[in-house]
N, C-alpha and C positions, 0 to 999 in steps of 0.2 A: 206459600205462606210468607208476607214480610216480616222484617225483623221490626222490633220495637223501635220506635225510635229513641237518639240519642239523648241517655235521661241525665238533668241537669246537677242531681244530685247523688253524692256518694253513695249512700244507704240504699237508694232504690237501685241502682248499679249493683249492688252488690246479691239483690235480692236476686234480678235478672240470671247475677249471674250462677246463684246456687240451684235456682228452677230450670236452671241447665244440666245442672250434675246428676249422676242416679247416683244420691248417697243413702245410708243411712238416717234417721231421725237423728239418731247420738253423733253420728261427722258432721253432718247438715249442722248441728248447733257447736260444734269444735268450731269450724268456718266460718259462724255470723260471728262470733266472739273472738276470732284471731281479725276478721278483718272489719270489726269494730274498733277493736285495739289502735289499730294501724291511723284509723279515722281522728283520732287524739291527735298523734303526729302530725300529720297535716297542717292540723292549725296551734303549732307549736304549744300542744296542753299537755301538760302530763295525764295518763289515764286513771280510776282508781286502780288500789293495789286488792292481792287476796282475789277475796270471793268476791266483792262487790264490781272489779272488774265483769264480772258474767251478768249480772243486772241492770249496770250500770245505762243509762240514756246515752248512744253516741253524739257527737255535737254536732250540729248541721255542717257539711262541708260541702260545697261544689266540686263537683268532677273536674273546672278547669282549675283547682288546685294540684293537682298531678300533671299538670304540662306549665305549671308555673317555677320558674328557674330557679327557687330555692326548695324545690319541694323534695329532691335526692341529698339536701344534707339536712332538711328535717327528719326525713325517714331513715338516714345513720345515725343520727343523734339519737332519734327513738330506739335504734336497733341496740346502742353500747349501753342508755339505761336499759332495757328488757333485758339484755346477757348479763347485768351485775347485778342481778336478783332471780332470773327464771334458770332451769335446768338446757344447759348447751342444746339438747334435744329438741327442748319446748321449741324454743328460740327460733332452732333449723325447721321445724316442721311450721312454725307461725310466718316464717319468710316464705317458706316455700307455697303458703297456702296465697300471700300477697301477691305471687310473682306469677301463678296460677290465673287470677283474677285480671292481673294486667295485662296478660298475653290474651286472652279472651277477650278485653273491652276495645284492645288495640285492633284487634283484628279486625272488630267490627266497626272502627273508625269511632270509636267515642272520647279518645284520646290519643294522641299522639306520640308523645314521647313518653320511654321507660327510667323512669325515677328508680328503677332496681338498678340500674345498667352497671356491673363493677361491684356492687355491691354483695357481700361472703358473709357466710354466718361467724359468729366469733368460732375458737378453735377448743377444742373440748381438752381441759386438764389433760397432762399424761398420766396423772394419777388414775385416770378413768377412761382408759384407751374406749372410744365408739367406732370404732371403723377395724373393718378385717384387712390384714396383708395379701398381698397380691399370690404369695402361697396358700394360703389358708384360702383364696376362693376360688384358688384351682383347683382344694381340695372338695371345697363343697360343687363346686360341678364334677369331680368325677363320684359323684354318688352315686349308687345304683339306688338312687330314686324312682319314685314312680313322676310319670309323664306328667302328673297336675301341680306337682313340686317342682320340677327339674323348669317346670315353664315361668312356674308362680316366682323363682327365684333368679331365673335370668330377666326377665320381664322389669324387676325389681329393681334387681343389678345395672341395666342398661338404663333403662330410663330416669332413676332416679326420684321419680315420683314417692309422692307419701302411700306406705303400705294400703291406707284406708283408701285411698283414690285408686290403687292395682284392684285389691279386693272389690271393689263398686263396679269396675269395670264392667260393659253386655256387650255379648257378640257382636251387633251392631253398631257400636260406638266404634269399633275398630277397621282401620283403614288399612288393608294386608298387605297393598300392594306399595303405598308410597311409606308406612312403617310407621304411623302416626295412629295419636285419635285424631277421629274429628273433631272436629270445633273446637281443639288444643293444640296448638301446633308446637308445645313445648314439651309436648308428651312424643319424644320418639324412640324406635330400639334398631337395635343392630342383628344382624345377620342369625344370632342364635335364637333369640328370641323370633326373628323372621323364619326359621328351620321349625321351629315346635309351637309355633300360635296355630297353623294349619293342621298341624297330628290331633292338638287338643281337642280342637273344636268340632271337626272331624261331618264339618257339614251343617251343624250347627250355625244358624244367623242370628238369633235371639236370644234372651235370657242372660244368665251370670256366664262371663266367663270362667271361673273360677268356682266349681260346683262342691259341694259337701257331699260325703258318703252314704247319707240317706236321704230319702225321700224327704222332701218341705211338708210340717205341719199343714193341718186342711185354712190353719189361719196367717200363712204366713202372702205377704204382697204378692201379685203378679212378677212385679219387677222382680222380684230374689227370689222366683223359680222360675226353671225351667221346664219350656211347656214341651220338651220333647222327651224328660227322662223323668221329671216329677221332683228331681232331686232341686236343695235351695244353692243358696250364696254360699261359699265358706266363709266361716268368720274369720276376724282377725284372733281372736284367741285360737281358733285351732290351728288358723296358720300357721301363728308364734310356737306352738304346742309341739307341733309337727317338724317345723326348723332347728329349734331346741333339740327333741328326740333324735333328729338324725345327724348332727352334730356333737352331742354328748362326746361320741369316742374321741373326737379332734380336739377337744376343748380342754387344756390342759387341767382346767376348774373343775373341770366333769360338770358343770352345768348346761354345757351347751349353748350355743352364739345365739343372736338373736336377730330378729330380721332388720333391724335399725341399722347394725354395725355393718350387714351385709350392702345394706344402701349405700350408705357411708363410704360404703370402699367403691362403689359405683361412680359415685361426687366426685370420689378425689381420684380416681383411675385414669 
């Protein structure tokens, strides 16, 4: 199978490169609208604000505007407007979905240089700590968790990825031995995460790595079940649900941490 060739403009790039991802409907359209966003920047336009950002037409840009040598201080100028109106989180998770995209189009030669290179999400008030202390996530590894958590959360931890891109994750997407996905080579984990992806999967090649407790509906996709247990995808809510619950006792709030902050201490670790 060859690869497409290299497409001249942004928007089709970007299509290429979501009919790469096994996401969601609801991610899939997170990702055309974070990296429509980015398409503004480019050609030094503000985007709309609100909701009409999600509608909105992106404006035609070339791909060789991203190996053009003002194209990394148009994309920080975009980045300090979006932090002075969107939630630190947004922010982190709309770069990170940019930087996703470039490591993908680079590798396949459709662009050259990284207009991300050095570039940090803004830093989250301390009024609203997001990120866990380096005790607090030695405590959540020594959980007596179960093995789909203890994975879901090093996995998370290590590589830094957006929850909804762990969660999308299929047995095959994963590369065991060199500790990467394929076709992302910005997606990699470290030795814990390399001890407990092989217990999980446990022979398993196909399907969600990250499986739910029951059986998938008779309507739910191929892709988010598993054709060896019948069981689906886990969601990101029960993920969340589940990190919360086993966290409660550690969490001074008694609410319970959340899988964001977990990341977070990942980033900065």
């Amino acid at each position: 199978m060859t690869s497409p060739p290299a497409p001249v403009e942004y928007a089709v790039a970007v299509e290429h490169y979501l009919a790469a991802l096994r996401l969601s409907e609801a991610s899939r359209r997170v990702y055309r609208i974070a990296l429509a966003t980015w398409a503004w920047a480019l050609v030094a336009r503000t985007p709309p604000d609100g909701k009409g950002r999600r509608g909105a037409a992106a404006p035609i840009v070339p791909m060789a505007l991203l190996d053009a040598s003002g194209a990394a201080e148009r994309l920080e100028d975009a980045l300090a407007r979006r932090a002075a109106t969107a939630d630190p989180r947004t922010v982190s998770r709309e770069l990170s979905i940019l930087r996703g995209a470039i490591s993908w189009w680079r590798m396949r030669g459709w662009i050259d240089a990284d207009p991300l290179d050095g570039l940090r999400p803004p830093a989250t008030p301390s009024s609203a700590p997001s990120t866990l202390t380096p005790g607090q996530v030695t405590e959540v590894f020594a959980l007596p968790a179960p093995l789909r958590e203890q994975t879901c959360w090093r996995l998370l931890y290590e590589t830094t990825a957006p929850i909804e891109r762990v969660l999308a994750l299929n047995a095959d997407d994963l590369d065991l031995i060199r500790r990467r996905v394929r076709g992302e080579p910005g997606i990699r984990w470290r030795a814990g995460s390399g001890r407990l992806l092989p217990l999980l999967l446990a022979g398993r090649t196909t399907g969600p790595v990250f499986l739910a407790s029951r059986r998938a509906a008779a309507s739910t996709a191929a892709r988010d079940r598993c054709p060896v247990t019948g069981r689906g995808r886990l969601s990101y809510r029960q993920a969340a649900e589940l990190f919360a619950a086993a966290t409660r006792h550690l969490d001074p709030a008694g609410r319970g941490w959340t899988l964001r902050r977990l990341r977070a201490a990942g980033a900065s670790a």
